[in-house]
C-alpha positions in Angstrom: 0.0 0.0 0.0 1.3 3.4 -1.2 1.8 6.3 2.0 0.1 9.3 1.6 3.7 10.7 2.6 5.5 9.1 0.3 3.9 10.7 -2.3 3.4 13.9 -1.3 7.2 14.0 -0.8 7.5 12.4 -4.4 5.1 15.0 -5.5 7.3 17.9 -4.1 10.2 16.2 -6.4 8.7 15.9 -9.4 7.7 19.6 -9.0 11.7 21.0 -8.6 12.5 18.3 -11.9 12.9 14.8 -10.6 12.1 12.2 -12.6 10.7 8.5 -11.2 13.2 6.0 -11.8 11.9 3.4 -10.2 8.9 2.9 -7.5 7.9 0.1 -4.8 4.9 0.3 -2.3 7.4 1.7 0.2 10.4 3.7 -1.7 11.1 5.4 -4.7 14.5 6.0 -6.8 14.1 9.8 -7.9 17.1 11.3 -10.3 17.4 14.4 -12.6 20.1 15.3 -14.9 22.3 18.1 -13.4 22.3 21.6 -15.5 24.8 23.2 -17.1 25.5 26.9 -17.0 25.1 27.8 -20.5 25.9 31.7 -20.3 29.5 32.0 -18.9 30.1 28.5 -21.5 29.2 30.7 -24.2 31.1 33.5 -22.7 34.4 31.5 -23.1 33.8 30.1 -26.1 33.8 33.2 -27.7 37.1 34.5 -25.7 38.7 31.4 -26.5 37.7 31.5 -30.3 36.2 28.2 -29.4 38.6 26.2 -27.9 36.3 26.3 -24.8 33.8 23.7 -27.0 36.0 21.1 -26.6 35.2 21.1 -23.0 31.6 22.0 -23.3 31.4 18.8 -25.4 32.5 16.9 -23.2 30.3 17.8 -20.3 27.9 17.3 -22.6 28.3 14.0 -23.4 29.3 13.0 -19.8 26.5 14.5 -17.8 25.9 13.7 -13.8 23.0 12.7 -12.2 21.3 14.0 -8.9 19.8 10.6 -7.7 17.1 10.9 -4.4 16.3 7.6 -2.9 12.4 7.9 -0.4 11.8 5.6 1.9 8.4 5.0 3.6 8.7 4.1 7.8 6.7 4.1 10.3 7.5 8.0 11.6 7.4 9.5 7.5 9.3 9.6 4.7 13.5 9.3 5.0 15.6 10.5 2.6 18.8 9.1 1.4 
């Protein structure tokens, strides 16, 4: 049985850009794909007659995840 907790928590998540990874009746695996700060990027690229791409590529290709892992107990929703 899902808690009323749980997914109000899960619904505050989804809300700031969290996706559901993956869900049982008592916890949920929560992740998003961490930004990239496009204006100062561009800012270099130009300085650097776009040697600064290179790198930009690269954290392109090799982006991070924020991953949130809710838990259901007895006393409300832990976080981890």
């Amino acid at each position: 049985m899902n808690s009323p907790a749980l997914d109000t928590e899960v619904a505050r998540y989804v809300a700031r850009g969290y996706g559901i990874e993956s869900r049982t009746p008592s916890q949920v695996v929560l992740a998003r794909q961490r930004r990239i700060g496009w204006f100062w990027n561009t800012i270099f690229v130009i300085l650097t007659g776009g040697l600064w791409l290179i790198y930009v590529i690269y954290r392109l290709a090799n982006r991070k995840y924020d991953r949130v892992v809710l838990t259901a107990s007895g006393d409300g929703v832990r976080r981890s």
